[in-house]
C-alpha positions, 0 to 999 in steps of 0.5 A: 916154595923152591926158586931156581932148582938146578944142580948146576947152580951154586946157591937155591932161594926158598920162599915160605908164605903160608906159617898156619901149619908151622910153629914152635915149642912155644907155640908161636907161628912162624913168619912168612917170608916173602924175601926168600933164603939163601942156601948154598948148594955143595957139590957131591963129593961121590963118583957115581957108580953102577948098581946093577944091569937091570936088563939087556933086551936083544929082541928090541935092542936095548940096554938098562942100567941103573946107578947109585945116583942120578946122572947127567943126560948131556955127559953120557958117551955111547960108545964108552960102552963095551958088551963082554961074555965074561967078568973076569976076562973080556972074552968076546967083547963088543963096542957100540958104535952108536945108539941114544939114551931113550926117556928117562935119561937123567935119573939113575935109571938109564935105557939105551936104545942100541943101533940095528947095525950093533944089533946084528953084530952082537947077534953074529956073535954066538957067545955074548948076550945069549943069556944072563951068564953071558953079557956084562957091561964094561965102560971106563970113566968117561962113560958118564958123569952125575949131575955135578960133574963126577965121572963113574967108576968104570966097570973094571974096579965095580962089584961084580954083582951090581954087573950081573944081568937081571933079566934078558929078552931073547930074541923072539922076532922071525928074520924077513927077506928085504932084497934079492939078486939073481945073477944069470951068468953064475945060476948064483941067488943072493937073498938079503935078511934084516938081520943075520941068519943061519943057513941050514 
């Protein structure tokens, strides 16, 4: 039995009370202990680093990720996060402005749900996020940290195959009309769309 597991916390108490399936060379059980031992827990040394875009949906607006350790759900920053058509070069680029990291959001496997307003102004723009080739992840350390603290490695100095996009939803949904102005003076009508369309 394991008391008081937190990464947070510097020392843990383990508790045995069943020694029936533990024994020795000898033989010889081992001992309950109902006292408990004291082991103390050491920091991880490592920054925690990106493992792979596991998924951009721009469909439903969100964003996966997974990383080469757990991180720490209360560090993470949103809008540290940067969409870029290139790896090399920004390219076109787009920062998000707000959003939140949707369960689970503490392993190393995060899911963002991006805002309708960032939504729509990736979609406006034509050569980012339109396909596996196009979208790629940049932050820099303070994007997040591991449980113990450690900031990520920002996405400049990653490998860039931990940045290839895995699998991309495109956007399926059929745009709707939410609001419309005639104005008699000008013979000018205004319609409004829940999302960016093109006039054709």
């Amino acid at each position: 039995l394991v008391d008081n597991l937190n990464p947070g916390l510097s020392s843990i108490y383990v508790y045995y009370t069943d020694s029936t399936n533990i024994m020795d060379a000898g033989m010889n059980m081992l001992l309950a202990n109902d006292v408990g031992i004291q082991i103390t827990m050491v920091s991880s040394p490592l920054n925690p680093e990106i493992s792979g875009f596991v998924e951009f949906d721009l469909n439903g607006g969100f964003v996966r990720l997974s990383f080469s350790e757990a991180i720490s759900n209360t560090s993470l920053t949103i809008t540290e996060l940067s969409l870029q058509s290139d790896f090399c070069s920004p390219g076109s680029t787009y920062t998000l402005t707000g959003g939140e990291c949707i369960s689970p959001c503490s392993g190393s496997n995060i899911t963002l749900a991006i805002t309708l307003e960032d939504l729509n102004e990736i979609k406006l723009i034509q050569d980012l996020c339109r396909d596996t080739t196009d979208c790629v992840p940049s932050f820099p350390s303070a994007f997040l940290t591991d449980q113990f603290g450690n900031p990520v490695i920002e996405s400049a100095i990653s490998p860039l195959e931990s940045l290839q996009l895995d699998s991309f939803v495109p956007d399926t949904t059929s745009p709707q009309l939410v609001d419309f102005e005639l104005n008699l003076s000008t013979d000018e009508l205004t319609l409004t769309f829940d999302e960016p369309v093109r006039a054709s």
